[in-house]
C-alpha positions as CSV (number, residue, x, y, z in Angstrom):
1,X,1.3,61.5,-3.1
2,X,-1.8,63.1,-2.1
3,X,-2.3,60.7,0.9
4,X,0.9,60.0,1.4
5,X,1.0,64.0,1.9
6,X,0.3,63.8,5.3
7,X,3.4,61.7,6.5
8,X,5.6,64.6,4.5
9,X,4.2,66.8,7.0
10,X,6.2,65.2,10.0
11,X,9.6,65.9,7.9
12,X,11.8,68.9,8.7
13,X,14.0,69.6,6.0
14,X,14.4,67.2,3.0
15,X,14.5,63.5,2.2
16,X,17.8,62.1,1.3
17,X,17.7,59.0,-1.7
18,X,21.1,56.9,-2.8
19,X,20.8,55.0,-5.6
20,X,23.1,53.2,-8.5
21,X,21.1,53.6,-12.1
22,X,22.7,52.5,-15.4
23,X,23.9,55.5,-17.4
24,X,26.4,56.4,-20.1
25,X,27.3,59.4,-18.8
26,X,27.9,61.7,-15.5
27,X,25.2,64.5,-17.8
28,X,22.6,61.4,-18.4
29,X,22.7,60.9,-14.5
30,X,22.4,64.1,-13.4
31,X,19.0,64.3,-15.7
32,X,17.7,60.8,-14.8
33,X,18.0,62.0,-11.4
34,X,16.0,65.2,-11.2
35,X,13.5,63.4,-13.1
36,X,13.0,60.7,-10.5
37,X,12.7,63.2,-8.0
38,X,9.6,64.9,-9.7
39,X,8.6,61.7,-10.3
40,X,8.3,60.6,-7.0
41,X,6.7,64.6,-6.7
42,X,9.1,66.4,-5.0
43,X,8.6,70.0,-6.3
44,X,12.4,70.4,-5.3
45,X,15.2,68.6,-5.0
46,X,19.5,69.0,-5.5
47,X,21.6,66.4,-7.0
48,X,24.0,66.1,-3.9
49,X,26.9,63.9,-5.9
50,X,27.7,61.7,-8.3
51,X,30.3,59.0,-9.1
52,X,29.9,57.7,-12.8
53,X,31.8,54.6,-12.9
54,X,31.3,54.1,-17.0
55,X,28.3,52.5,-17.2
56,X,26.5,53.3,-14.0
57,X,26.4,56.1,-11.6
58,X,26.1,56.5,-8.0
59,X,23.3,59.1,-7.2
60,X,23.0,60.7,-4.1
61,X,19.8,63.2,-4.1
62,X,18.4,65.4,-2.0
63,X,14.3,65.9,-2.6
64,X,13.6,68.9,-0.5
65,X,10.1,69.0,1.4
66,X,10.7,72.0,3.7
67,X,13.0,74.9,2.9
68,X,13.8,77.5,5.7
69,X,11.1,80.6,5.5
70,X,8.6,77.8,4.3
71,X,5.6,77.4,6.5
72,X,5.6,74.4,8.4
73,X,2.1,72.3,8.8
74,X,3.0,72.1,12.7
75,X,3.1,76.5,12.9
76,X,-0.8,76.9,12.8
């Protein structure tokens, strides 16, 4: 993400991901979740909500780039 880094700068607050993964339960989801969120290398992120449907799961994630009292790269 390293180059990438630079276009995280622009964002204000968080990035918001929705996404249907296969799953047998609402626990499995909630773990596959904030696994694909470090994955993609958010340092932190919320699991917003979830809808298991038996053998899937709607995922709706919120991988936080900015917090408020962070420093922002535009406040130099």
């Amino acid at each position: 993400m390293a180059e990438s880094a630079s276009i995280f700068n622009r964002v204000v607050d968080a990035v918001d991901i929705e996404t249907t993964i296969l799953c047998s339960s609402e626990a499995e989801a909630k773990g596959i979740g904030l696994e694909m969120l470090k994955a993609l290398g958010f340092k932190d992120g919320d699991i917003v909500s979830v809808e298991f449907t038996g053998m899937s799961a709607r995922l709706r994630l919120r991988g936080n780039v900015f917090k408020p009292g962070d420093k922002y790269q535009w406040e130099k």
